[in-house]
DSSP file (Angstrom, degrees, kcal/mol; ACC not computed):
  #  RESIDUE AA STRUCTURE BP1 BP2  ACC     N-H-->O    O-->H-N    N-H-->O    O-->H-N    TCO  KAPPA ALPHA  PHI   PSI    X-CA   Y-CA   Z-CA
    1    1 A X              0   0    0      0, 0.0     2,-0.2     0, 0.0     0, 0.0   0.000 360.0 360.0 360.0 119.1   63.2  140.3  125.8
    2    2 A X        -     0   0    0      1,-0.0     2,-0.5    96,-0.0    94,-0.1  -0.570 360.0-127.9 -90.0 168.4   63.9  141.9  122.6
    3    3 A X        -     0   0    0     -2,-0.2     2,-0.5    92,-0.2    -1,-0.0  -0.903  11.8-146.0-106.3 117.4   66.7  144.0  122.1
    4    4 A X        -     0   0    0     -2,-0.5     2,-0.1     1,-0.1     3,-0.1  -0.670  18.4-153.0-108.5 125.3   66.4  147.5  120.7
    5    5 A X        -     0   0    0     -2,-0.5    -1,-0.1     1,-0.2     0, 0.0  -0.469  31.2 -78.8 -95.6 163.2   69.3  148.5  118.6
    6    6 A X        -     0   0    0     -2,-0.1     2,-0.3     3,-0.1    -1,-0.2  -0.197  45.6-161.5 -57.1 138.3   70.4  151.8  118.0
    7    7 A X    >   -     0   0    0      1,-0.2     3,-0.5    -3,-0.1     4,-0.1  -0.995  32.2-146.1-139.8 172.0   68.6  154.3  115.4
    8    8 A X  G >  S+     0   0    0      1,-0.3     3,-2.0    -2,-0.3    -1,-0.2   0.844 103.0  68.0-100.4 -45.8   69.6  157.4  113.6
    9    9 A X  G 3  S+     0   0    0      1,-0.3    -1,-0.3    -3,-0.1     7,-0.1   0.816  86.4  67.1 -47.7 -52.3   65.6  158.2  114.1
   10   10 A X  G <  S+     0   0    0     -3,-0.5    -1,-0.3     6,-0.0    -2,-0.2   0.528  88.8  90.6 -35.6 -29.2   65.9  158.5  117.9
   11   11 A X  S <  S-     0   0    0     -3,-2.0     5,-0.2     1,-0.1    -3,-0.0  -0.513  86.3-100.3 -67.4 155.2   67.9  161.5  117.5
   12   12 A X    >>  -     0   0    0     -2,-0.2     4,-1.6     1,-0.1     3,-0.9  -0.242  40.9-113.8 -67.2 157.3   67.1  165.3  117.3
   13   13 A X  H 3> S+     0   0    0      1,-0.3     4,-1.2     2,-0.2    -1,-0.1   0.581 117.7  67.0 -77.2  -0.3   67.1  166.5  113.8
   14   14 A X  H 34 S+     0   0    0      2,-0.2    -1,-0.3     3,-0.1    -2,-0.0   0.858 112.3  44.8 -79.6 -35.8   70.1  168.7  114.2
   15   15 A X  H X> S+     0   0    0     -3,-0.9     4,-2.7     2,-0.2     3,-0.6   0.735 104.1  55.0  25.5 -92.8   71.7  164.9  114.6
   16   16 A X  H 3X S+     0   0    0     -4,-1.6     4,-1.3     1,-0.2     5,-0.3   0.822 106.4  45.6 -65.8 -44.5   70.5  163.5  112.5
   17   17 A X  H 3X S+     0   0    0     -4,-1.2     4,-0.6     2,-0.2    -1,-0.2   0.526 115.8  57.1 -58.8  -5.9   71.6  166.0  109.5
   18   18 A X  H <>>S+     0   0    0     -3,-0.6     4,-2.0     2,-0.1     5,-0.6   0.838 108.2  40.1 -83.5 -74.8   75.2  165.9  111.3
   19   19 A X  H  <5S+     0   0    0     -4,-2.7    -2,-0.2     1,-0.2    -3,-0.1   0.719 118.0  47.5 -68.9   1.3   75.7  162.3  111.2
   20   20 A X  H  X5S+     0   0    0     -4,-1.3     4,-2.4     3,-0.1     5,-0.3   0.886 113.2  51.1 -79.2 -47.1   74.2  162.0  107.5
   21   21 A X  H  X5S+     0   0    0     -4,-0.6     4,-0.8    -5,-0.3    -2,-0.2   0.769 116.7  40.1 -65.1 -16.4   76.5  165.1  106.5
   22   22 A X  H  X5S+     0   0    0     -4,-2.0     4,-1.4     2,-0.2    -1,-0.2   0.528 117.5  48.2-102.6 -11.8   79.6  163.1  108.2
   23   23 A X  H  ><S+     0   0    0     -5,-0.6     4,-2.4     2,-0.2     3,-0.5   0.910 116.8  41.1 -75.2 -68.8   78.5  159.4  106.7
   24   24 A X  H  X>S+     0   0    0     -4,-2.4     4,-2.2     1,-0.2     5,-0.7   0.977 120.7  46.6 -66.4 -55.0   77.9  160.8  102.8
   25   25 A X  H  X5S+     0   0    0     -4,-0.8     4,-3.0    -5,-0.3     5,-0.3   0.892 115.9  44.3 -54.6 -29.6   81.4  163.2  103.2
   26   26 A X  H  <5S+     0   0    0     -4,-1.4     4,-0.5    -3,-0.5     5,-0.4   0.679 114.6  48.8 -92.8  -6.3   83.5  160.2  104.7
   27   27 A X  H  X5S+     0   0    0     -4,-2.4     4,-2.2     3,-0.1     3,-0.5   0.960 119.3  42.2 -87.4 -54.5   81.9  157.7  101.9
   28   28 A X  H  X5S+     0   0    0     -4,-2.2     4,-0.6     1,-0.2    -2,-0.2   0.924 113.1  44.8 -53.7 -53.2   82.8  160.4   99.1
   29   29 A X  H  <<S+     0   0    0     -4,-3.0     4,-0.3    -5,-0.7    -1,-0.2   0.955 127.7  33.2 -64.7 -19.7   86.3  161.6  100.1
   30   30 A X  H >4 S+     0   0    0     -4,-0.5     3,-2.0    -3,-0.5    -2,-0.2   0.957 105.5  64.3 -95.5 -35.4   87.4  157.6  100.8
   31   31 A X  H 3< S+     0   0    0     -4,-2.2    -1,-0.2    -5,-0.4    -3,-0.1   0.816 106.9  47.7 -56.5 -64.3   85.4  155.7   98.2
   32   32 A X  T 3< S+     0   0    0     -4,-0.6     2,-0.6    -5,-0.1    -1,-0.3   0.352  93.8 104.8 -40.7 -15.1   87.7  157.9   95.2
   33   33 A X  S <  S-     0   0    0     -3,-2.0    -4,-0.0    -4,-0.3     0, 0.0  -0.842  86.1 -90.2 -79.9 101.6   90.9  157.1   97.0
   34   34 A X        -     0   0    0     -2,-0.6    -1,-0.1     1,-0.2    -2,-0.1   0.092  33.3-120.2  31.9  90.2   93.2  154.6   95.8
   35   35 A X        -     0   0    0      1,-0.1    -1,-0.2    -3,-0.0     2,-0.1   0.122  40.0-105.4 -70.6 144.2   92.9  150.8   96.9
   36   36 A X        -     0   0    0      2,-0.1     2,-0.5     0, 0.0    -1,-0.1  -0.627  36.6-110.3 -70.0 136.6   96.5  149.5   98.9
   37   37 A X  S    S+     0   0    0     -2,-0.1     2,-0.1     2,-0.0     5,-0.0  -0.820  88.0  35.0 -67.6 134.1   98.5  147.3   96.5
   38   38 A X        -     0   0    0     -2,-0.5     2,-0.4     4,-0.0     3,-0.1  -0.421  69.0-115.9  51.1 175.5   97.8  144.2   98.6
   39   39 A X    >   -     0   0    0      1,-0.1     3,-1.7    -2,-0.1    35,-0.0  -0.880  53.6 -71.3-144.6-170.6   95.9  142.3  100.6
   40   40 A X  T 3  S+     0   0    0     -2,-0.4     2,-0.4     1,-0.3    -1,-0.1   0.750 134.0  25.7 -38.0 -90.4   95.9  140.8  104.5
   41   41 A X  T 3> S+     0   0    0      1,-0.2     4,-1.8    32,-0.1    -1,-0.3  -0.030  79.3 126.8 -54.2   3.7   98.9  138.2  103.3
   42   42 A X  H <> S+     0   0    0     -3,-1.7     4,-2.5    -2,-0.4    -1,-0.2   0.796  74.2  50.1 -70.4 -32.2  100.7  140.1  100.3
   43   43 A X  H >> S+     0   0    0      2,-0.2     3,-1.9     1,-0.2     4,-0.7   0.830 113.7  45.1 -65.3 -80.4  104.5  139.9  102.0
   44   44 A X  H >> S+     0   0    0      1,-0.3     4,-2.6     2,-0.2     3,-0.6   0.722 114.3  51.0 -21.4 -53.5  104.1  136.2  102.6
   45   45 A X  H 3X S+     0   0    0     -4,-1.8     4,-3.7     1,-0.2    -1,-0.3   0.929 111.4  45.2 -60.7 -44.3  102.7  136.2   98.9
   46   46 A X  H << S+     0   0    0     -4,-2.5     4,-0.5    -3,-1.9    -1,-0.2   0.516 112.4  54.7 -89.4  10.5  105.7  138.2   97.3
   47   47 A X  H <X S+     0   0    0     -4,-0.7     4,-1.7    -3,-0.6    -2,-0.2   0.671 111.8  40.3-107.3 -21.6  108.0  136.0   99.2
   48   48 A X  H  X S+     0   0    0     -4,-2.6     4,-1.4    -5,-0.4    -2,-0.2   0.785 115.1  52.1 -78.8 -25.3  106.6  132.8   97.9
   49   49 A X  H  X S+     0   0    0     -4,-3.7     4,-2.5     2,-0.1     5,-0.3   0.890 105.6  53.3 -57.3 -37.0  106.3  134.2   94.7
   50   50 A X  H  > S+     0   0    0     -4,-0.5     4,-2.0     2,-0.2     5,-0.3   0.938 114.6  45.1 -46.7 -53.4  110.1  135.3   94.8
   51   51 A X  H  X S+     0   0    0     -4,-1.7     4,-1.7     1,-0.2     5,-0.3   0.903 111.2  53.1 -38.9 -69.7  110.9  131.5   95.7
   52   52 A X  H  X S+     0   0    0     -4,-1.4     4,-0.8     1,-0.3     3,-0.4   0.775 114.7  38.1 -22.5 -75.4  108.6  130.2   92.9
   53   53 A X  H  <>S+     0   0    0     -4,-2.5     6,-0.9     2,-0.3     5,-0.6   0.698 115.8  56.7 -92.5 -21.1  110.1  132.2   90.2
   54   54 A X  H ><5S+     0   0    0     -4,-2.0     3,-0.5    -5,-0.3    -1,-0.2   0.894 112.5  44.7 -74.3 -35.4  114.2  131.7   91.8
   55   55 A X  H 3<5S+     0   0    0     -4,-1.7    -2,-0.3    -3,-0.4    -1,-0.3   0.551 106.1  61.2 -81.9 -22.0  113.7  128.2   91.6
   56   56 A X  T 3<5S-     0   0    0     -4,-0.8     4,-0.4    -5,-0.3    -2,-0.1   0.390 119.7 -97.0 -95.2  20.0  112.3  128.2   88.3
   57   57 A X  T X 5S-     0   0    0     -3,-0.5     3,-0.8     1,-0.1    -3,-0.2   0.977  90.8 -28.2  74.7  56.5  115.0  129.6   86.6
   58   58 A X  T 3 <S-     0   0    0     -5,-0.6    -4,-0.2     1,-0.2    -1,-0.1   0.666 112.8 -61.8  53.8  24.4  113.9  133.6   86.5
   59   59 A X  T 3  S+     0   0    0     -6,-0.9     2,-0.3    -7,-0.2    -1,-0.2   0.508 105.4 130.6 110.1  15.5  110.4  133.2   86.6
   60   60 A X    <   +     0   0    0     -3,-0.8     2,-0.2    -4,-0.4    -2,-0.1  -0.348  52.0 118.9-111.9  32.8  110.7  131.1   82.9
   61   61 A X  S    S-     0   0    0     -2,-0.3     2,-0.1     1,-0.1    -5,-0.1  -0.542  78.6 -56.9-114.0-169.4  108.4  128.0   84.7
   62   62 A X     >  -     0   0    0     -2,-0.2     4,-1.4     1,-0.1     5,-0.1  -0.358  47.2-135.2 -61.9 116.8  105.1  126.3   84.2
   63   63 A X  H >> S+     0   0    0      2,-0.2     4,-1.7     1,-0.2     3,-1.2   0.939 105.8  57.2 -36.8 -69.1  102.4  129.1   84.3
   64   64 A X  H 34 S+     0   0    0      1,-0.3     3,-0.5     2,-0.2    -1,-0.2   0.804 110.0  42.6 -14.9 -72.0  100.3  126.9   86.6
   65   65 A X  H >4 S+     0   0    0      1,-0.2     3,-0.9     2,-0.1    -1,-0.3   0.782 113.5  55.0 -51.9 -33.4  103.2  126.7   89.3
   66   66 A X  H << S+     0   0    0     -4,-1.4     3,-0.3    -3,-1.2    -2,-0.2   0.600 105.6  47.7 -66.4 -51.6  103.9  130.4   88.9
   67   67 A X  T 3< S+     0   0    0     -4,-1.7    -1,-0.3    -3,-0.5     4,-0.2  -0.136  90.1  99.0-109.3  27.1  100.4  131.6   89.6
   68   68 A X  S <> S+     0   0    0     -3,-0.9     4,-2.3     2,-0.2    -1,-0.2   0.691  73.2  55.3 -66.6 -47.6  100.3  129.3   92.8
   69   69 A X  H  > S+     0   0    0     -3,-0.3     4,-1.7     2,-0.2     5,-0.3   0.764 109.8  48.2 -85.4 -36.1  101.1  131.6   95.3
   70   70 A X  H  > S+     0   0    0      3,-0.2     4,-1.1     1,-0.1     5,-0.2   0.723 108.7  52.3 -77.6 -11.6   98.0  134.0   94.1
   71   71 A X  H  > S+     0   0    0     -4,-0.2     4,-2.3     2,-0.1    -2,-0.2   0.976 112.3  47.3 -82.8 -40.6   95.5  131.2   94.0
   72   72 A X  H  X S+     0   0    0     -4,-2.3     4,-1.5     1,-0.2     3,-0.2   0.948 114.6  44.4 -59.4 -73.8   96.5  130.1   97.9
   73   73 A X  H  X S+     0   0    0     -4,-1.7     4,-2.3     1,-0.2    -1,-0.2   0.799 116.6  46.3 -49.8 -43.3   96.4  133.8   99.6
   74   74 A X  H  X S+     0   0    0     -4,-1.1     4,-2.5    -5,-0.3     5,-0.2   0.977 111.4  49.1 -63.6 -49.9   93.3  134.6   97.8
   75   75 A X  H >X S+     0   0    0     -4,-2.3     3,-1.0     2,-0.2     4,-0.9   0.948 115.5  48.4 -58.0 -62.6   91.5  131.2   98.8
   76   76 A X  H >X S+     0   0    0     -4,-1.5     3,-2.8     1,-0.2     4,-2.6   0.862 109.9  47.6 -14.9 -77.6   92.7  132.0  102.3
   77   77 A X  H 3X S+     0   0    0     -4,-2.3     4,-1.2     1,-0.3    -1,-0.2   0.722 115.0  50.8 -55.9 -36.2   91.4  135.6  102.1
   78   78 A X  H << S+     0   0    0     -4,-2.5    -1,-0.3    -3,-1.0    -2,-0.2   0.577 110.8  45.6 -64.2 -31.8   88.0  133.9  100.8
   79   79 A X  H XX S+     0   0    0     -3,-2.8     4,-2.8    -4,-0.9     3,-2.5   0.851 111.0  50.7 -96.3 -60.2   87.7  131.3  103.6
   80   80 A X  H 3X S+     0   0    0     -4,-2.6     4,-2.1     1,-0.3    -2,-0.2   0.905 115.3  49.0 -51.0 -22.0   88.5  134.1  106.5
   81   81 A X  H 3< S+     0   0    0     -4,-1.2    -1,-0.3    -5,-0.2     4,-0.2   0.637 110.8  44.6 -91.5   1.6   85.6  136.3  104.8
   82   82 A X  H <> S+     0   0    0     -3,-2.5     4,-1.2     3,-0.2    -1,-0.2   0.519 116.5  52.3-104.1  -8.5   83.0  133.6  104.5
   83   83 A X  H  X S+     0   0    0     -4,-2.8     4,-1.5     2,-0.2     5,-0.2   0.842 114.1  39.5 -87.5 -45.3   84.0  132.7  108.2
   84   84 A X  H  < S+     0   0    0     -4,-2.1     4,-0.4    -5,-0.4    -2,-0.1   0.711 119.7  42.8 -72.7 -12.6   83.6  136.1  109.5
   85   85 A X  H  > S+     0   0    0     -4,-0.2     4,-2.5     2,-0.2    -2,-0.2   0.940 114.5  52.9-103.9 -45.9   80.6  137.0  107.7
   86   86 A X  H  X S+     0   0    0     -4,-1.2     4,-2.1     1,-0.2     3,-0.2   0.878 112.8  48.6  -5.5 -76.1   79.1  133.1  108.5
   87   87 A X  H  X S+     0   0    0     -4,-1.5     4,-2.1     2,-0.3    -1,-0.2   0.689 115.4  44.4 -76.4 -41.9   79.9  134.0  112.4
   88   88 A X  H  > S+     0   0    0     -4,-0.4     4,-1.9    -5,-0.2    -1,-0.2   0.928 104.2  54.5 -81.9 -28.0   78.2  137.2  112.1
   89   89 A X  H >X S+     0   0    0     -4,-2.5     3,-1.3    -3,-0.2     4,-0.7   0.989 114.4  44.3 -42.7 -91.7   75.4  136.3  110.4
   90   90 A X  H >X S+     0   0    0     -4,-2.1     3,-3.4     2,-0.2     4,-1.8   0.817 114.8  57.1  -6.2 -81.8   74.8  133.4  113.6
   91   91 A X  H 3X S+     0   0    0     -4,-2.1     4,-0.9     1,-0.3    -1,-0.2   0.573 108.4  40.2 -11.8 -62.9   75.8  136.5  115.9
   92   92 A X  H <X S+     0   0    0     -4,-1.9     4,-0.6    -3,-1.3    -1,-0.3   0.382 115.9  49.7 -58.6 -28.4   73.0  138.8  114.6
   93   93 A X  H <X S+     0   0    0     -3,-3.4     4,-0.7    -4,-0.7    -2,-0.2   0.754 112.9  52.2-110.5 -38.5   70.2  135.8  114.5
   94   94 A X  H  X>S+     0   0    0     -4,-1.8     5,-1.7     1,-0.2     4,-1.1   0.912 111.6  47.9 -74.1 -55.6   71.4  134.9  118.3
   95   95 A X  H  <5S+     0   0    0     -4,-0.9     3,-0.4     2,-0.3    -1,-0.2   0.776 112.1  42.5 -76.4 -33.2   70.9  138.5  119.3
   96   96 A X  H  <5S+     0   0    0     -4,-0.6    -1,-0.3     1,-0.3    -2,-0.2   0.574 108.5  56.0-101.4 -10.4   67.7  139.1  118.0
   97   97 A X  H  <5S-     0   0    0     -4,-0.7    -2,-0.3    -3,-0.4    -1,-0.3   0.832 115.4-121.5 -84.6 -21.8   66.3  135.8  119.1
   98   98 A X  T  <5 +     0   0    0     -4,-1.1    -3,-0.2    -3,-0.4     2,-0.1   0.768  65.7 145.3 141.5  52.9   67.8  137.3  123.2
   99   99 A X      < -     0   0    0     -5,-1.7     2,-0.7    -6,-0.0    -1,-0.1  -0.372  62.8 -82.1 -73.5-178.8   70.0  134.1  123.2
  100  100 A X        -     0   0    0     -2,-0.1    -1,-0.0     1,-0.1    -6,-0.0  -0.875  38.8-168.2 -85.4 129.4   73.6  134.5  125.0
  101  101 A X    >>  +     0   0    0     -2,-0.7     4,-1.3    -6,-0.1     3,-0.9   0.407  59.2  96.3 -78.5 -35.0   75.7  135.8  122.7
  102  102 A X  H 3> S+     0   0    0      1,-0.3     4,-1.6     2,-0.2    -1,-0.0   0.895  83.1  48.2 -55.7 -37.1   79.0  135.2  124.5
  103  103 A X  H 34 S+     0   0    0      1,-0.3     4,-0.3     2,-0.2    -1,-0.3   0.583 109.7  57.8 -72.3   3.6   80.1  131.8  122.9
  104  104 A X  H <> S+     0   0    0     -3,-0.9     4,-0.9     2,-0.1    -1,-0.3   0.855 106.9  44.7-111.6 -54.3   79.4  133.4  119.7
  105  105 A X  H  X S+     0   0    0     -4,-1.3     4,-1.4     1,-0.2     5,-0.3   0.569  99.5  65.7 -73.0 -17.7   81.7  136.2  120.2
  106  106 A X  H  X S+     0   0    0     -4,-1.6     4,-3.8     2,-0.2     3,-0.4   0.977  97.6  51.4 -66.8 -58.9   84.6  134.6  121.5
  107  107 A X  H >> S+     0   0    0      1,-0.3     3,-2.4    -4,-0.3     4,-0.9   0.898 116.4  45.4 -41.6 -82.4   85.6  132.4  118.3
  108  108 A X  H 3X S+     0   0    0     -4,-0.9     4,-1.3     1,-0.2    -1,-0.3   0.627 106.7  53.7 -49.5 -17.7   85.5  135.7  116.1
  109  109 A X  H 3X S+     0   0    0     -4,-1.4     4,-2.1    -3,-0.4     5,-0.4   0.805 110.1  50.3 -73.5 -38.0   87.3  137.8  118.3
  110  110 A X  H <X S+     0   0    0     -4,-3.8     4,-1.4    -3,-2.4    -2,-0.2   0.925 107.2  57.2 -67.1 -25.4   90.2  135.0  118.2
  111  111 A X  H  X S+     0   0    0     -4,-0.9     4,-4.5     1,-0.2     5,-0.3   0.887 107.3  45.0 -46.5 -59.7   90.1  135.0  114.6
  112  112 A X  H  X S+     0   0    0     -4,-1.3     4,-1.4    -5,-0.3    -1,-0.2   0.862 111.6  45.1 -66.4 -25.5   90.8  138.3  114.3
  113  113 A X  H  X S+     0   0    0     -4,-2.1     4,-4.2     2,-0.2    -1,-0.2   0.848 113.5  61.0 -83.1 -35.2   93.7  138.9  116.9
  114  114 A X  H  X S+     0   0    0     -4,-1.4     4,-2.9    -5,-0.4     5,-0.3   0.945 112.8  35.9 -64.0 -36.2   95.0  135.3  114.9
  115  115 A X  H  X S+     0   0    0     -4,-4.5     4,-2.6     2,-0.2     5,-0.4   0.979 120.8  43.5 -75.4 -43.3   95.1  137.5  111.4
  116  116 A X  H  X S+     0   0    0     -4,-1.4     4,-2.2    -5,-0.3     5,-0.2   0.997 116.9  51.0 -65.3 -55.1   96.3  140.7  113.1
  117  117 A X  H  X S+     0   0    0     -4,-4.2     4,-1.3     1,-0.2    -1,-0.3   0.915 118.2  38.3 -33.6 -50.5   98.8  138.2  115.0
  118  118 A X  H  X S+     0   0    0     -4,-2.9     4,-2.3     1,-0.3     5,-0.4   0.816 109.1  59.6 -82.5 -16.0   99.9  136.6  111.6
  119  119 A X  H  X S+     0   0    0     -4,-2.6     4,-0.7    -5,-0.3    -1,-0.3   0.843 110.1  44.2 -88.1 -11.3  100.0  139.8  109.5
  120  120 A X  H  < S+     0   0    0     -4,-2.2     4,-0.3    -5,-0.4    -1,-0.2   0.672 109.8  55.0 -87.7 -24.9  102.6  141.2  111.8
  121  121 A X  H  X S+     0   0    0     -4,-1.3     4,-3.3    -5,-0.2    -2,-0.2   0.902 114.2  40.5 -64.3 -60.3  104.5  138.2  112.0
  122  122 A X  H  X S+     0   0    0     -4,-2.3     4,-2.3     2,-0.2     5,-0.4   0.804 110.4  54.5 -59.9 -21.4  104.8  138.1  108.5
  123  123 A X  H  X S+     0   0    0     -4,-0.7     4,-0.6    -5,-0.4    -1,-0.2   0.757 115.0  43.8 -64.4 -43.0  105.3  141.6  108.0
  124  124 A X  H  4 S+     0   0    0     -4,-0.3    -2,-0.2    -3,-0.1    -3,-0.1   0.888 120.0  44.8 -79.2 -44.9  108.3  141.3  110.5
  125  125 A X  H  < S+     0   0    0     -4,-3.3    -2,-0.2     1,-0.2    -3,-0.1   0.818 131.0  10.6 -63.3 -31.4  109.4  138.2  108.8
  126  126 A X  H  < S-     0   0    0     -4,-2.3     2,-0.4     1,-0.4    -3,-0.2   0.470  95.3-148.5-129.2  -8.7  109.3  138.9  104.9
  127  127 A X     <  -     0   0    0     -4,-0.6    -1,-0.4    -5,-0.4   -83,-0.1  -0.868  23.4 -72.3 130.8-177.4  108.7  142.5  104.8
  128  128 A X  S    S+     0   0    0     -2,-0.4    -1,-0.2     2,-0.1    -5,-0.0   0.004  98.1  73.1-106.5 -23.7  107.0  144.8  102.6
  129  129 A X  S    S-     0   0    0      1,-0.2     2,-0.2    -3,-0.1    -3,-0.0   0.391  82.3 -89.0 -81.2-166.4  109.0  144.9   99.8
  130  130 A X              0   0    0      1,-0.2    -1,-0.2   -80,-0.0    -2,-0.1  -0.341 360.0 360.0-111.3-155.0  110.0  142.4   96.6
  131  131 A X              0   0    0     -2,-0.2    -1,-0.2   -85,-0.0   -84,-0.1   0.833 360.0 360.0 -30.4 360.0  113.0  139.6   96.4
């Protein structure tokens, strides 16, 4: 049993010109908009930078050590997007062969409540701010 996913063709054509006119205005007004300075981890990152550079004597240390703190959170951020997009990929290939799906969705839904979980811990813990 295949599974027939939703399409914008199945609708009447008064519809369909509504949800194209609401797609192309909300990709135009946001795409122009201004990225947030940060990323998932960014307190955690400007409190490990703070350390880094207090312990090094006002930030006067070994470039290498220095630039430590940006290589970890990004390789993190790198790992959780090749893990969700991995796991969805699987997802999508499960569904359209009419497999069970459930076992598939369970991991990635813990993933995500674990980031939301951590980015609020840290957020409570370190912040938003700098030193």
């Amino acid at each position: 049993m295949r599974t027939k996913f939703f399409s914008i063709r199945s609708l009447p054509k008064r519809f369909q010109t509504f949800v194209l006119t609401l797609l192309t205005t909300s990709l135009l007004t946001t795409l122009p908009s201004r990225a947030k300075a940060g990323g998932i981890f960014s307190a955690a990152q400007n409190a490990m930078t703070c350390i880094i550079n207090s312990a090094g004597s006002g930030g006067a240390g070994n470039a290498i050590i220095t630039s430590l703190p940006t290589v970890i959170f990004t390789a993190i951020g790198l790992f959780l997007f090749a893990y969700f997009l991995g796991s969805t990929f699987q997802l999508v290939q499960a569904v359209r062969a009419g497999e069970e799906v459930s076992q598939l969705v369970i991991p990635i839904l813990a993933a995500i409540i674990g980031v939301i979980i951590i980015t609020i811990f840290q957020n409570v813990l370190f912040g938003t701010g700098g030193c």
